[in-house]
C-alpha positions in Angstrom: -14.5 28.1 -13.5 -14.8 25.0 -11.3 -17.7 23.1 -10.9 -20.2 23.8 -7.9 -20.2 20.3 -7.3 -16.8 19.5 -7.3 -15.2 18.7 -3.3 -11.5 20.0 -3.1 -9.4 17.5 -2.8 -7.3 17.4 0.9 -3.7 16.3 1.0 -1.7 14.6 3.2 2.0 14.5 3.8 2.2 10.6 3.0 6.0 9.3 2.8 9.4 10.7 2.5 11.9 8.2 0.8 15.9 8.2 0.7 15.7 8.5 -3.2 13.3 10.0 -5.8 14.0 6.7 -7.3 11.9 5.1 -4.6 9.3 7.9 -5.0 8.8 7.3 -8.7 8.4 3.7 -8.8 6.0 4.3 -5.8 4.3 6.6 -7.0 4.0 4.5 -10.5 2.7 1.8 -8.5 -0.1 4.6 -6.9 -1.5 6.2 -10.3 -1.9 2.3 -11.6 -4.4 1.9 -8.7 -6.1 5.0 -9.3 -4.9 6.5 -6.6 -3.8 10.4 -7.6 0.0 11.5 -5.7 2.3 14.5 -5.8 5.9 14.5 -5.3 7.5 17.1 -3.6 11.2 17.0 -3.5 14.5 19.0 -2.4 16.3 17.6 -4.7 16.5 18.7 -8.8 14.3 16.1 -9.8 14.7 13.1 -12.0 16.4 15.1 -14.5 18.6 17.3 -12.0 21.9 16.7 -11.2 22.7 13.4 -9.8 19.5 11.8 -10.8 21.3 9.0 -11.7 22.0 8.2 -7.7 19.2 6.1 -5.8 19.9 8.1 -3.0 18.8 12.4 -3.3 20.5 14.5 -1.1 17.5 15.6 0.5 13.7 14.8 1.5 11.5 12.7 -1.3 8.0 12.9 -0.2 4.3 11.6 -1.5 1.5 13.7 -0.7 -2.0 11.5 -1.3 -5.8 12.3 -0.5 -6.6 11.3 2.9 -9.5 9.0 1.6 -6.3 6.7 -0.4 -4.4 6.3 2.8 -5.5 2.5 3.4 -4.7 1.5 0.0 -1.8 3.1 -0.2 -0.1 1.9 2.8 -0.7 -1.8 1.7 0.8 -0.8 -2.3 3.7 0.8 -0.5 4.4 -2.3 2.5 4.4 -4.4 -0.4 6.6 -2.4 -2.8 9.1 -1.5 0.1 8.9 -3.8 2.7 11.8 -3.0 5.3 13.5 -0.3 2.7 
């Protein structure tokens, strides 16, 4: 049962990428700064079918709480910068 106390937690659609690739080492780079992501993907994932490929035949995105979006931008401008 959750606690009473607890706030739920409100996501954003963050950042769609050409590659899951680029979403995982992203997304890496968020969880070391504490800051909790979800991927959400069209593809098969990194262990689908043409995995291998930096590019994914379809969308790559990172959801984030709102509260992270700051940080996150400056992880992400420094991570990809004009990718």
């Amino acid at each position: 049962m959750p606690d009473k106390n607890e706030h739920p937690i409100h996501l954003i659609k963050w950042r769609t990428f050409p590659g899951r690739l680029y979403a995982e080492m992203v997304a890496e780079a968020l969880k070391r700064n504490e800051i909790n992501c979800i991927i959400k993907g069209e593809d098969r994932g990194i262990l689908g079918a043409g995995s291998i490929s930096v590019y994914s035949p379809g969308k790559i995105t990172i959801w984030i709480s709102e509260k992270d979006l700051e940080e996150a931008e400056g992880i992400a401008q420094l991570m990809m910068n004009n990718i």
